[in-house]
PDB file of N, CA, C and O in Angstrom:
ATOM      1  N   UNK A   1      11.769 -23.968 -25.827  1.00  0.00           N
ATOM      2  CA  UNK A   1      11.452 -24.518 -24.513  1.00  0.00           C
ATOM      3  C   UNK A   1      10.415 -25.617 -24.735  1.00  0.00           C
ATOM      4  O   UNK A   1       9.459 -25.160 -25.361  1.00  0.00           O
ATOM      5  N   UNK A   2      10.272 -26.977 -24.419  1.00  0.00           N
ATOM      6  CA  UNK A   2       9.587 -27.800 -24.297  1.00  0.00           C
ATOM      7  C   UNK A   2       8.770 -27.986 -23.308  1.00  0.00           C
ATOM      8  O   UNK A   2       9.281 -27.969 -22.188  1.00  0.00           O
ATOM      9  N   UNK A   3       7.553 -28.176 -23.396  1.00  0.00           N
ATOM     10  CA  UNK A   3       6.559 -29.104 -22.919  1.00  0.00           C
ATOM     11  C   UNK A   3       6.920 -28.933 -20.765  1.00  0.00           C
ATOM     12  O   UNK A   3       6.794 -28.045 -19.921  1.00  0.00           O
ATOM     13  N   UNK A   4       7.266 -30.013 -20.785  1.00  0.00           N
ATOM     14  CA  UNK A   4       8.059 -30.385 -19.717  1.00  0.00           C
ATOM     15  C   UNK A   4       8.657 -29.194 -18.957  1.00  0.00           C
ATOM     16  O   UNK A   4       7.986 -28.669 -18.067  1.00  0.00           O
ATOM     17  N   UNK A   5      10.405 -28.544 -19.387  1.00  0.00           N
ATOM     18  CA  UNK A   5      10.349 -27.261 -18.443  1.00  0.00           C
ATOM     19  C   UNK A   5       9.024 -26.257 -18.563  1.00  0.00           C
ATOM     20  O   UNK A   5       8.778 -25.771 -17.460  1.00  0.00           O
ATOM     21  N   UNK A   6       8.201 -25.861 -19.493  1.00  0.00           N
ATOM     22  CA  UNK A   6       7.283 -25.184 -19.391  1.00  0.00           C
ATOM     23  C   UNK A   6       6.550 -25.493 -17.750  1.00  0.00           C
ATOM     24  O   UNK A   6       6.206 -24.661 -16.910  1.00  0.00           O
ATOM     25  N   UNK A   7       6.496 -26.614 -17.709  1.00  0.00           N
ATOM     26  CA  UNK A   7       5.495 -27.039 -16.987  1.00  0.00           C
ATOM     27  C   UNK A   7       6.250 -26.657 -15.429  1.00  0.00           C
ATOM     28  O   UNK A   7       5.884 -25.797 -14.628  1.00  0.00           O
ATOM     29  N   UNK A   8       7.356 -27.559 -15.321  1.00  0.00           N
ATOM     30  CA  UNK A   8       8.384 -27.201 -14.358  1.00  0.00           C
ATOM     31  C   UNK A   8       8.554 -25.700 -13.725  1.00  0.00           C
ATOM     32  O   UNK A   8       8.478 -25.537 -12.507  1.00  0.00           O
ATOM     33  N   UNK A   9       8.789 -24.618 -14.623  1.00  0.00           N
ATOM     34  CA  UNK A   9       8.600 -23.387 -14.602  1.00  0.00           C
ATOM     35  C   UNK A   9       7.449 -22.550 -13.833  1.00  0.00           C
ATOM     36  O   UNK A   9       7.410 -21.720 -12.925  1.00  0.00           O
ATOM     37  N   UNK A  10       6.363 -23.334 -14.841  1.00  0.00           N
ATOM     38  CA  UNK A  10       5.025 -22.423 -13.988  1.00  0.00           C
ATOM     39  C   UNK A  10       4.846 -23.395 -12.773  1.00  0.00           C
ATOM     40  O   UNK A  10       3.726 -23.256 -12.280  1.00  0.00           O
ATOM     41  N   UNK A  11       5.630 -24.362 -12.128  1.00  0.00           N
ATOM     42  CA  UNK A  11       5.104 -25.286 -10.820  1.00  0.00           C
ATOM     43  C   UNK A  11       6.297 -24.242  -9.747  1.00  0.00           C
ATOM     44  O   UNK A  11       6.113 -23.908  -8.576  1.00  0.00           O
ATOM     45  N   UNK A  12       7.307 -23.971 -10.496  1.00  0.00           N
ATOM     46  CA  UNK A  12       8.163 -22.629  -9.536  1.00  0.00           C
ATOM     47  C   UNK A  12       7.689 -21.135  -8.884  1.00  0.00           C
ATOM     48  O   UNK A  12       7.659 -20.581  -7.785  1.00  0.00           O
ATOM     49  N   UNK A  13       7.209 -20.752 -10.814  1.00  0.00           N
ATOM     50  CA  UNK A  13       6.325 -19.881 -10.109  1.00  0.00           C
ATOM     51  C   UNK A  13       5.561 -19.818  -9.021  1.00  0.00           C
ATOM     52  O   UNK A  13       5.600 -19.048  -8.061  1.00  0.00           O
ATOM     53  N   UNK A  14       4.584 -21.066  -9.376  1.00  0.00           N
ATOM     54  CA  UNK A  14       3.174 -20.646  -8.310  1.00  0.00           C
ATOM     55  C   UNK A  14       3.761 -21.003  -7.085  1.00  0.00           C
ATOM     56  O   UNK A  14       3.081 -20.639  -6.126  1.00  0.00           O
ATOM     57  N   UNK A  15       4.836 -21.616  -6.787  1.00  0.00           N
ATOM     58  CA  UNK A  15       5.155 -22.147  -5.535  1.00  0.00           C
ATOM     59  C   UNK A  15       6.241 -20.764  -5.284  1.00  0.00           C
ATOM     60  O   UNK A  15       6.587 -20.870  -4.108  1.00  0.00           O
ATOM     61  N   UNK A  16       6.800 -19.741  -5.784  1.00  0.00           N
ATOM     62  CA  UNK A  16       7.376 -18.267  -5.648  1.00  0.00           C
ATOM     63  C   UNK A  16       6.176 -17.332  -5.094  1.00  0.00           C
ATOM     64  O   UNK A  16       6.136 -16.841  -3.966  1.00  0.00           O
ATOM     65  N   UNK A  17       5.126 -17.173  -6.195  1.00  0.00           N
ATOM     66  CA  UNK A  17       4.051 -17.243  -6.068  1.00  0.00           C
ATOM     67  C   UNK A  17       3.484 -17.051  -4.392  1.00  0.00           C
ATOM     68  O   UNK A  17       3.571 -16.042  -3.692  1.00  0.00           O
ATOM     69  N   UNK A  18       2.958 -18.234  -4.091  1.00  0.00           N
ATOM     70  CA  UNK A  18       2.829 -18.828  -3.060  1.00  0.00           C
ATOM     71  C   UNK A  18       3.334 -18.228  -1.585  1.00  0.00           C
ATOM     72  O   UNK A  18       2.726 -17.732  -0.637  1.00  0.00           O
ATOM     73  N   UNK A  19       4.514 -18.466  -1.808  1.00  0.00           N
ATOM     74  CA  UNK A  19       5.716 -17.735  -0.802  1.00  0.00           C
ATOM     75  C   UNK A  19       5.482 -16.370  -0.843  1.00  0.00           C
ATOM     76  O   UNK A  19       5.246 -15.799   0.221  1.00  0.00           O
ATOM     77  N   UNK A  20       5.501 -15.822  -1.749  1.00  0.00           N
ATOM     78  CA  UNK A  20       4.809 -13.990  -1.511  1.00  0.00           C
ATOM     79  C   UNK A  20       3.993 -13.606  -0.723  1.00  0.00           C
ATOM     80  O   UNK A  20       4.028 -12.758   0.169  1.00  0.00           O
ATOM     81  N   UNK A  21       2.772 -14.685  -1.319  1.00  0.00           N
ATOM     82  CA  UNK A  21       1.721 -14.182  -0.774  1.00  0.00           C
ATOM     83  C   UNK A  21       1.733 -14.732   0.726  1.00  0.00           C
ATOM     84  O   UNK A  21       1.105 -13.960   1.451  1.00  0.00           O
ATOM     85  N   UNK A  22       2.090 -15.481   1.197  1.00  0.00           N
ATOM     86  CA  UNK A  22       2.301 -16.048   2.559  1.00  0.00           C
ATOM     87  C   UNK A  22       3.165 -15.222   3.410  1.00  0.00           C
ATOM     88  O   UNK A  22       3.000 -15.322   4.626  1.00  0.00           O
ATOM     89  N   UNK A  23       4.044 -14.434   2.968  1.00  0.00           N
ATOM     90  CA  UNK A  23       5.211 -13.340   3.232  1.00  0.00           C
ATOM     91  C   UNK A  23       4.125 -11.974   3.575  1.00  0.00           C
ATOM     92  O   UNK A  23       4.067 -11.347   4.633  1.00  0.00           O
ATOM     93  N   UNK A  24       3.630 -11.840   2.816  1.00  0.00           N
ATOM     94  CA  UNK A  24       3.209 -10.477   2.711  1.00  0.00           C
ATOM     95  C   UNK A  24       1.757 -10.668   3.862  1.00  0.00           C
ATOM     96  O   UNK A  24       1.296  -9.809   4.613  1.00  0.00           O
ATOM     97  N   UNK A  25       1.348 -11.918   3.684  1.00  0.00           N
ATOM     98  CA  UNK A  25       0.023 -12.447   4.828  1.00  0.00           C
ATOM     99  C   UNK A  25       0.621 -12.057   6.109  1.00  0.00           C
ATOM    100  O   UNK A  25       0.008 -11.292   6.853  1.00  0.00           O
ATOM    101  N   UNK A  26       2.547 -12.839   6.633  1.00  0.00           N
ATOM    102  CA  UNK A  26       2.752 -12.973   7.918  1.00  0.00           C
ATOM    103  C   UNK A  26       3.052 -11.355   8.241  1.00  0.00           C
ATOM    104  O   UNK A  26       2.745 -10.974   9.370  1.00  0.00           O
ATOM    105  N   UNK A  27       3.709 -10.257   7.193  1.00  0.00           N
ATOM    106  CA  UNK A  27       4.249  -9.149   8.048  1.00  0.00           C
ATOM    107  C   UNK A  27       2.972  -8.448   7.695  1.00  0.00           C
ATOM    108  O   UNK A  27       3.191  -7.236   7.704  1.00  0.00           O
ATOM    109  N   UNK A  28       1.753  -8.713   7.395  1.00  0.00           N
ATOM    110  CA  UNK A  28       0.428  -8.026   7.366  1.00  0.00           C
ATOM    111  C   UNK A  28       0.321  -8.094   9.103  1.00  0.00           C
ATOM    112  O   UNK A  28       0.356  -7.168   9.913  1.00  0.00           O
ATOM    113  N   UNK A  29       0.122 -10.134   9.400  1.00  0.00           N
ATOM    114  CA  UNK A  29      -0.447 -10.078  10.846  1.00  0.00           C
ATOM    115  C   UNK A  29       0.859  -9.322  11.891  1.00  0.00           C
ATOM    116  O   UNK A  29       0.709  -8.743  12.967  1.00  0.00           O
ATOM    117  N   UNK A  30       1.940  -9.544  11.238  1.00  0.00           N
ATOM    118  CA  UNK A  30       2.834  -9.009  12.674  1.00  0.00           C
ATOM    119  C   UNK A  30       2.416  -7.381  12.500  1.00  0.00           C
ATOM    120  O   UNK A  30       2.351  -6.777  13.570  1.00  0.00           O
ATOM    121  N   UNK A  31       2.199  -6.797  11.594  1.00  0.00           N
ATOM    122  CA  UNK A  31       1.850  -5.071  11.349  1.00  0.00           C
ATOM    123  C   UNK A  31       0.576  -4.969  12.272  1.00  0.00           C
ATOM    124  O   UNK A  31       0.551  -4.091  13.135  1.00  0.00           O
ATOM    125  N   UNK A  32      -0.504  -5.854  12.116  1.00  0.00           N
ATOM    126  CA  UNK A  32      -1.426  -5.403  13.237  1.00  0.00           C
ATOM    127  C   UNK A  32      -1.254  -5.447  14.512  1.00  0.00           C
ATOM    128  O   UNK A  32      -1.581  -4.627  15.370  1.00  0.00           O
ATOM    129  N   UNK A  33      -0.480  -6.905  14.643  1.00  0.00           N
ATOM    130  CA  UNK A  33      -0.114  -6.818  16.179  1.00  0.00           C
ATOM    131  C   UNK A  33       0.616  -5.888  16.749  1.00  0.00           C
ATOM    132  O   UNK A  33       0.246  -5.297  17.763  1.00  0.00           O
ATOM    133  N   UNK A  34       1.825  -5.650  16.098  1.00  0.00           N
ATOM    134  CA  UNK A  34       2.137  -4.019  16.526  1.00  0.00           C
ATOM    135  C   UNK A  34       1.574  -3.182  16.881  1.00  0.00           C
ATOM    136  O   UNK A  34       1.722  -2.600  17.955  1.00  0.00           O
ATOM    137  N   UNK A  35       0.634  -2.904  15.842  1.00  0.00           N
ATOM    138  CA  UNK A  35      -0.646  -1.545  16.091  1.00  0.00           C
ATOM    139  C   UNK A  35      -1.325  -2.076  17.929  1.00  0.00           C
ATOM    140  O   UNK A  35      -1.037  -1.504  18.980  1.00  0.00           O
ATOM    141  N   UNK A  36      -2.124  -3.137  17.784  1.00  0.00           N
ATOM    142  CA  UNK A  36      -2.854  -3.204  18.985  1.00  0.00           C
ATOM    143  C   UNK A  36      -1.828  -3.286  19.911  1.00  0.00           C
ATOM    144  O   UNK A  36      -2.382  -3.040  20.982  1.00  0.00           O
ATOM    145  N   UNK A  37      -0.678  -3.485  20.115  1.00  0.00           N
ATOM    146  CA  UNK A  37       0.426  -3.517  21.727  1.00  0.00           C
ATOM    147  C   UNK A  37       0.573  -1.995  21.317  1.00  0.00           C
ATOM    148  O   UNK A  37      -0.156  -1.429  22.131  1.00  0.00           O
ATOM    149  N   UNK A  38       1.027  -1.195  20.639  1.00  0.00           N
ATOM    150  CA  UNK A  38       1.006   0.439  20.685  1.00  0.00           C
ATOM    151  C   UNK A  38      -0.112   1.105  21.323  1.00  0.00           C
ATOM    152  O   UNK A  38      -0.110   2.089  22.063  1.00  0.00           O
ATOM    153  N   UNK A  39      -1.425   0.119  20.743  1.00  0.00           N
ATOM    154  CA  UNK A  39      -2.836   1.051  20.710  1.00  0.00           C
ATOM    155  C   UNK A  39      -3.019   0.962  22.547  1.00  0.00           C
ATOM    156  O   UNK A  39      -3.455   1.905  23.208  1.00  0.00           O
ATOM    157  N   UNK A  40      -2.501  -0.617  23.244  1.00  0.00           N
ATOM    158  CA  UNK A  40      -2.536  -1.136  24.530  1.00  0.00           C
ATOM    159  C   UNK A  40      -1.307  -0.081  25.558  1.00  0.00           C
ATOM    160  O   UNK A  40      -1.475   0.229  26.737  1.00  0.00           O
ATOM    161  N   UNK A  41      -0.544   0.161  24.998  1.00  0.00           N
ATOM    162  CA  UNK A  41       0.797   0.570  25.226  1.00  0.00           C
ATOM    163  C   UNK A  41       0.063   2.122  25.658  1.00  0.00           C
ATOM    164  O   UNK A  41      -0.196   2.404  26.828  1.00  0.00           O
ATOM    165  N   UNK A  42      -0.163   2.886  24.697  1.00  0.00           N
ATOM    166  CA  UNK A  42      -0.791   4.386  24.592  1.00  0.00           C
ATOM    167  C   UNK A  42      -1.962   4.332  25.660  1.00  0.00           C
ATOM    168  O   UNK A  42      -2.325   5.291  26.342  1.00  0.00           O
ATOM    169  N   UNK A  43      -2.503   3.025  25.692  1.00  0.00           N
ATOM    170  CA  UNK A  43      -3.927   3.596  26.742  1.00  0.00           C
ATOM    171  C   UNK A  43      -2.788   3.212  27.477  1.00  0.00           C
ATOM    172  O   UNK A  43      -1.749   3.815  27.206  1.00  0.00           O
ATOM    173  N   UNK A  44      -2.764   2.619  28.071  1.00  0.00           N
ATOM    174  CA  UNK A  44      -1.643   2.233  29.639  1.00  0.00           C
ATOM    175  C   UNK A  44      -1.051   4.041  30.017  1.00  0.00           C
ATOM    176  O   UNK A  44      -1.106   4.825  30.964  1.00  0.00           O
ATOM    177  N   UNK A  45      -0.638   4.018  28.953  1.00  0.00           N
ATOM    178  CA  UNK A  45       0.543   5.441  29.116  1.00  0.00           C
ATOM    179  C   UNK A  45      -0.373   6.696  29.595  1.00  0.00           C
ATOM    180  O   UNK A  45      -0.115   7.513  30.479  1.00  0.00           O
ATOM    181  N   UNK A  46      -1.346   6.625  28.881  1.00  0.00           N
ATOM    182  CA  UNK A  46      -2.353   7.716  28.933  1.00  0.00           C
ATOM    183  C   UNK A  46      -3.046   7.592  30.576  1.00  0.00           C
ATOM    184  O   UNK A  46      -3.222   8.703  31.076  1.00  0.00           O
ATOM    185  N   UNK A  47      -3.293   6.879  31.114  1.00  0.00           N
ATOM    186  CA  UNK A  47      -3.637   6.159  32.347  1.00  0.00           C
ATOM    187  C   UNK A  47      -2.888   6.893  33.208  1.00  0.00           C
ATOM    188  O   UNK A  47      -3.198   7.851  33.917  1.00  0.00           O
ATOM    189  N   UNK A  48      -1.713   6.235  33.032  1.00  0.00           N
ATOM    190  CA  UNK A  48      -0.606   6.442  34.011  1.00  0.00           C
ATOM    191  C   UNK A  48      -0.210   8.101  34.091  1.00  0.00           C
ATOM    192  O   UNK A  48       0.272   8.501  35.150  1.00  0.00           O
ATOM    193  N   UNK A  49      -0.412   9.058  32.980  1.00  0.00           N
ATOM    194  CA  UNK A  49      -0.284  10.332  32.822  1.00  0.00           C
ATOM    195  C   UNK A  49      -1.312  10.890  33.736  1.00  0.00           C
ATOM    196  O   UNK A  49      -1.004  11.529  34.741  1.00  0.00           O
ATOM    197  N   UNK A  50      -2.759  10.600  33.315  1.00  0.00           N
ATOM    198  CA  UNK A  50      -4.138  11.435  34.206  1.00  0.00           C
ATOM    199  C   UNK A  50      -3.408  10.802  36.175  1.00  0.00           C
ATOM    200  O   UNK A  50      -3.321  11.539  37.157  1.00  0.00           O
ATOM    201  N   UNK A  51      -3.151   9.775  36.131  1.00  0.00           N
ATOM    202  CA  UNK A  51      -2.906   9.125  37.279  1.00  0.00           C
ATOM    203  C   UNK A  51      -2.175  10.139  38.263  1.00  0.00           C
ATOM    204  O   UNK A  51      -2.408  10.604  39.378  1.00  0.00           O
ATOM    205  N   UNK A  52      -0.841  10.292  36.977  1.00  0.00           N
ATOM    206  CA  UNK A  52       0.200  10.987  37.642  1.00  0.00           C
ATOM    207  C   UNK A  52      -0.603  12.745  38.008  1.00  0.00           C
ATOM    208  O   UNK A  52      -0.442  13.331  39.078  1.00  0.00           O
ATOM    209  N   UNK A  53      -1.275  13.187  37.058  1.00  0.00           N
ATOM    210  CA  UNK A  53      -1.671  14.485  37.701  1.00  0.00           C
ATOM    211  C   UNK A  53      -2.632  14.683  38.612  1.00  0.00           C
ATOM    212  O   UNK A  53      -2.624  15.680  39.334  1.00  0.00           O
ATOM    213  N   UNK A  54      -3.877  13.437  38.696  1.00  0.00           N
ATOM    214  CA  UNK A  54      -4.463  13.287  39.626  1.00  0.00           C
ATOM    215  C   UNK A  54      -3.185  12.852  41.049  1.00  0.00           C
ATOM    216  O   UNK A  54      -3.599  13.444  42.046  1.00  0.00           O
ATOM    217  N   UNK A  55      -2.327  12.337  41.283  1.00  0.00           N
ATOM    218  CA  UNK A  55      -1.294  12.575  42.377  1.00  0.00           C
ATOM    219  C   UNK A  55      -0.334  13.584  42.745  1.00  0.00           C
ATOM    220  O   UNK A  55       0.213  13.629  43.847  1.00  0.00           O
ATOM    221  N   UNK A  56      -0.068  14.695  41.448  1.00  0.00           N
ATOM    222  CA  UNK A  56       0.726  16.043  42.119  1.00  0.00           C
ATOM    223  C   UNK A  56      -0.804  16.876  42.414  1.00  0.00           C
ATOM    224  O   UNK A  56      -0.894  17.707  43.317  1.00  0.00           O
ATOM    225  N   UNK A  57      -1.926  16.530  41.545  1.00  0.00           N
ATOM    226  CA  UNK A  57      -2.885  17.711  42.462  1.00  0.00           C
ATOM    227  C   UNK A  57      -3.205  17.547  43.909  1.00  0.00           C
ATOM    228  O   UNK A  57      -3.361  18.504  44.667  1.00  0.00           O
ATOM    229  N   UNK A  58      -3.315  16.036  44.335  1.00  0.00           N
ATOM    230  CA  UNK A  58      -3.499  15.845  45.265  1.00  0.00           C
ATOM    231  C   UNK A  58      -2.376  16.088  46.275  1.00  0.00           C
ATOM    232  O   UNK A  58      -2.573  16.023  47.489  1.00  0.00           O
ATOM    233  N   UNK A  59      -1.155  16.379  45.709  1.00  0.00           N
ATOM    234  CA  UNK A  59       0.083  16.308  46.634  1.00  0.00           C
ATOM    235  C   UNK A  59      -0.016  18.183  46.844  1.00  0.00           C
ATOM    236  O   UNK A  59       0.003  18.748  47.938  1.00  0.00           O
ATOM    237  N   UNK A  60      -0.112  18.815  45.600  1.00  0.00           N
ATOM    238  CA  UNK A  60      -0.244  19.874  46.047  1.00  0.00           C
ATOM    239  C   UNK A  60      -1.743  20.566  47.269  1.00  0.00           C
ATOM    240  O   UNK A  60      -1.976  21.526  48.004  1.00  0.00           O
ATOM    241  N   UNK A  61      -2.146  19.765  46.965  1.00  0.00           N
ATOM    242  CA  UNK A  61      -3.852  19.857  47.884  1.00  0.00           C
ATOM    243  C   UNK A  61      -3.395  19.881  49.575  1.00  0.00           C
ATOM    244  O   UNK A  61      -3.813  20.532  50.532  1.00  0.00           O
ATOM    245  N   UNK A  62      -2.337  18.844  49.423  1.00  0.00           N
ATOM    246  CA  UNK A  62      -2.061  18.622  50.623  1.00  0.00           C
ATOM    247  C   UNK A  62      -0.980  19.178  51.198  1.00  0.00           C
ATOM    248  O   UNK A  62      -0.853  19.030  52.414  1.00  0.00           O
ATOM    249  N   UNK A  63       0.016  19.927  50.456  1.00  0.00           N
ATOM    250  CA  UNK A  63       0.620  20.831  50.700  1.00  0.00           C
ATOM    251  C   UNK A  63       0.403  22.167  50.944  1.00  0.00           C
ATOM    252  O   UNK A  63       1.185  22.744  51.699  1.00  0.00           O
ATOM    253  N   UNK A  64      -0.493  22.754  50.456  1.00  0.00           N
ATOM    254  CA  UNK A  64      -1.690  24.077  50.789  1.00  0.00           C
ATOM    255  C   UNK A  64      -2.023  23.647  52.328  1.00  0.00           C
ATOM    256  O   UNK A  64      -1.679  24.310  53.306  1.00  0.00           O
ATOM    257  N   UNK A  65      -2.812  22.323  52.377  1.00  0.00           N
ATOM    258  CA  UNK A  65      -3.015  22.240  53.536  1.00  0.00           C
ATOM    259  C   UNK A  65      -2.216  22.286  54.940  1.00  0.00           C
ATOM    260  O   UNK A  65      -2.357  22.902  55.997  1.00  0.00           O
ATOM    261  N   UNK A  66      -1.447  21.476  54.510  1.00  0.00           N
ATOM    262  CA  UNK A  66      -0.196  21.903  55.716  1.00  0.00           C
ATOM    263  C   UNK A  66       0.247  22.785  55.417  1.00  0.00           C
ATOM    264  O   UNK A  66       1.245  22.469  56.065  1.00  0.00           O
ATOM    265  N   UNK A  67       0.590  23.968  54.900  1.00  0.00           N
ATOM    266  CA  UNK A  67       1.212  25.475  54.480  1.00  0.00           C
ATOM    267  C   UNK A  67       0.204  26.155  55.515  1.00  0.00           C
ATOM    268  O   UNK A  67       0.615  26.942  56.368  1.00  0.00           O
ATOM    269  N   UNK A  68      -1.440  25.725  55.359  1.00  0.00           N
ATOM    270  CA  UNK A  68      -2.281  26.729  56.216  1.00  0.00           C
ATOM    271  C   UNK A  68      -2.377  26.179  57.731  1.00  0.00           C
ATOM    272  O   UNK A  68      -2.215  26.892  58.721  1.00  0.00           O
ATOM    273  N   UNK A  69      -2.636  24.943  57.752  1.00  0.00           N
ATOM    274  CA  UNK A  69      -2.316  24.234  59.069  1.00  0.00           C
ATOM    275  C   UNK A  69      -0.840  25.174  60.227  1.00  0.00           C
ATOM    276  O   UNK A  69      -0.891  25.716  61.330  1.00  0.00           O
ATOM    277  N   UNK A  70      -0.011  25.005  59.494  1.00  0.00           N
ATOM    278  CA  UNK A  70       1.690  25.422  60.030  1.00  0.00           C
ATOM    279  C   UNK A  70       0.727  27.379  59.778  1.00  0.00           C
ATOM    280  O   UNK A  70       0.897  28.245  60.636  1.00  0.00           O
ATOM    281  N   UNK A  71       0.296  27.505  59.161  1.00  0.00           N
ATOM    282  CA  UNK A  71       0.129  29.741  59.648  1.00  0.00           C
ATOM    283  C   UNK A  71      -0.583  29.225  60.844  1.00  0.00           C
ATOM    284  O   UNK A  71       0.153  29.398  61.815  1.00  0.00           O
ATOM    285  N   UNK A  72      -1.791  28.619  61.213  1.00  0.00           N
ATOM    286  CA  UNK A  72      -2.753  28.967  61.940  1.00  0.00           C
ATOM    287  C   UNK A  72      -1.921  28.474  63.277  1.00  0.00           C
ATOM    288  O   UNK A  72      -1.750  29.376  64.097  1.00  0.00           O
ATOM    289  N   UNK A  73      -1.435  27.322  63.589  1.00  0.00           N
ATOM    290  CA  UNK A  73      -0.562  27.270  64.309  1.00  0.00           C
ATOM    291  C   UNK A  73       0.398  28.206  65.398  1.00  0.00           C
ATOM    292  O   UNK A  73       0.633  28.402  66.590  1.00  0.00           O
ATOM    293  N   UNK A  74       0.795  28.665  63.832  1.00  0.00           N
ATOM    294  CA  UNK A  74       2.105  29.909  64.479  1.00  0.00           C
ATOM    295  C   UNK A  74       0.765  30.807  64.924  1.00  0.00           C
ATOM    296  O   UNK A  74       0.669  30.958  66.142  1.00  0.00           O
ATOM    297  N   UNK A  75       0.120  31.187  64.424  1.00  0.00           N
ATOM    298  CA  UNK A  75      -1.305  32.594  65.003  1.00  0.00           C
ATOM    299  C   UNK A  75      -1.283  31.949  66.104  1.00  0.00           C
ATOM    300  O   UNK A  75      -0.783  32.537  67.064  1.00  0.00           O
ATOM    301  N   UNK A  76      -1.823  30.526  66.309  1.00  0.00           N
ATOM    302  CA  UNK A  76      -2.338  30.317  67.511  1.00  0.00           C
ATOM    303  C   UNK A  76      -1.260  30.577  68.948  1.00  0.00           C
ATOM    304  O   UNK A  76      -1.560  30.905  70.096  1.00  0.00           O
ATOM    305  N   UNK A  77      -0.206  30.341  68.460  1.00  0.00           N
ATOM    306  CA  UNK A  77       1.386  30.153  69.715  1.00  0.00           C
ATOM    307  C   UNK A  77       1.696  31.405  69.571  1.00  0.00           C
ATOM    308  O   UNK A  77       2.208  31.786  70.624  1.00  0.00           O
ATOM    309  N   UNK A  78       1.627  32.550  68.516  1.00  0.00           N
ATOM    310  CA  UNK A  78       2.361  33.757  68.962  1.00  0.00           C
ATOM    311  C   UNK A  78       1.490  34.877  68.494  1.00  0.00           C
ATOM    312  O   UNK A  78       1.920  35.958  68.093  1.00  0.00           O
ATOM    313  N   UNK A  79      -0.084  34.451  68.597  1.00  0.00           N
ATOM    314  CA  UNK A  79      -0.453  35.417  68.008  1.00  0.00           C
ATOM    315  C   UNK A  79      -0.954  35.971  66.942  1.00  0.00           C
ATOM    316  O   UNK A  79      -1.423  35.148  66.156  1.00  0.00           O
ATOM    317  N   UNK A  80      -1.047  37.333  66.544  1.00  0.00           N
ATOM    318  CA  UNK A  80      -1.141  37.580  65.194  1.00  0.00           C
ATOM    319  C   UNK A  80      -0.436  38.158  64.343  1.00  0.00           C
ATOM    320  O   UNK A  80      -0.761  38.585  63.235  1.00  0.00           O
ATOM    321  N   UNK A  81       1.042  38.184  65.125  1.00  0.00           N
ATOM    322  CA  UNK A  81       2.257  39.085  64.648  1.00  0.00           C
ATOM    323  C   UNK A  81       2.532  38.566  62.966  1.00  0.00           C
ATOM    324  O   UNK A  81       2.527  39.337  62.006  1.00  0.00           O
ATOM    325  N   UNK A  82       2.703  37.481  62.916  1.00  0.00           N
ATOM    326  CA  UNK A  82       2.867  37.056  61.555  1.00  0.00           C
ATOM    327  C   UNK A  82       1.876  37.164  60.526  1.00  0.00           C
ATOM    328  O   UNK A  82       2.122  36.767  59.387  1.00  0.00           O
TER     329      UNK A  82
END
């Protein structure tokens, strides 16, 4: 091998080289960005979960209430038969 391709060769490499490391840089940054829209994604979700049970407690809160509302009612119109 002469001089010349030698030279040619290692200008492939580093420019192969090069491309790796630029490869392995871009699916580094797309790997984090993933993480933080998951990490954004999970709080959202987590939110929306406490949300949702803070709204069946309150739905049940308010269903007790009208359950006792509707007895005292009926006591009041017929009494205490029931």
């Amino acid at each position: 091998m002469c001089l010349p391709d030698a030279l040619q060769e290692l200008t492939e490499c580093k420019r192969q080289r090069e491309w790796a490391f630029g490869e392995r840089d871009r699916i580094v940054s797309e790997r984090d960005n993933v993480r933080i829209v998951c990490d954004q994604l999970r709080l959202e979700r987590d939110g929306a979960v406490t949300d949702l049970f803070s709204a069946l407690r309150d739905c049940n809160d308010i269903r007790r209430q009208k359950n006792d509302a509707v007895r005292e009612l009926k006591e009041f119109r017929y009494g205490s038969f029931y």
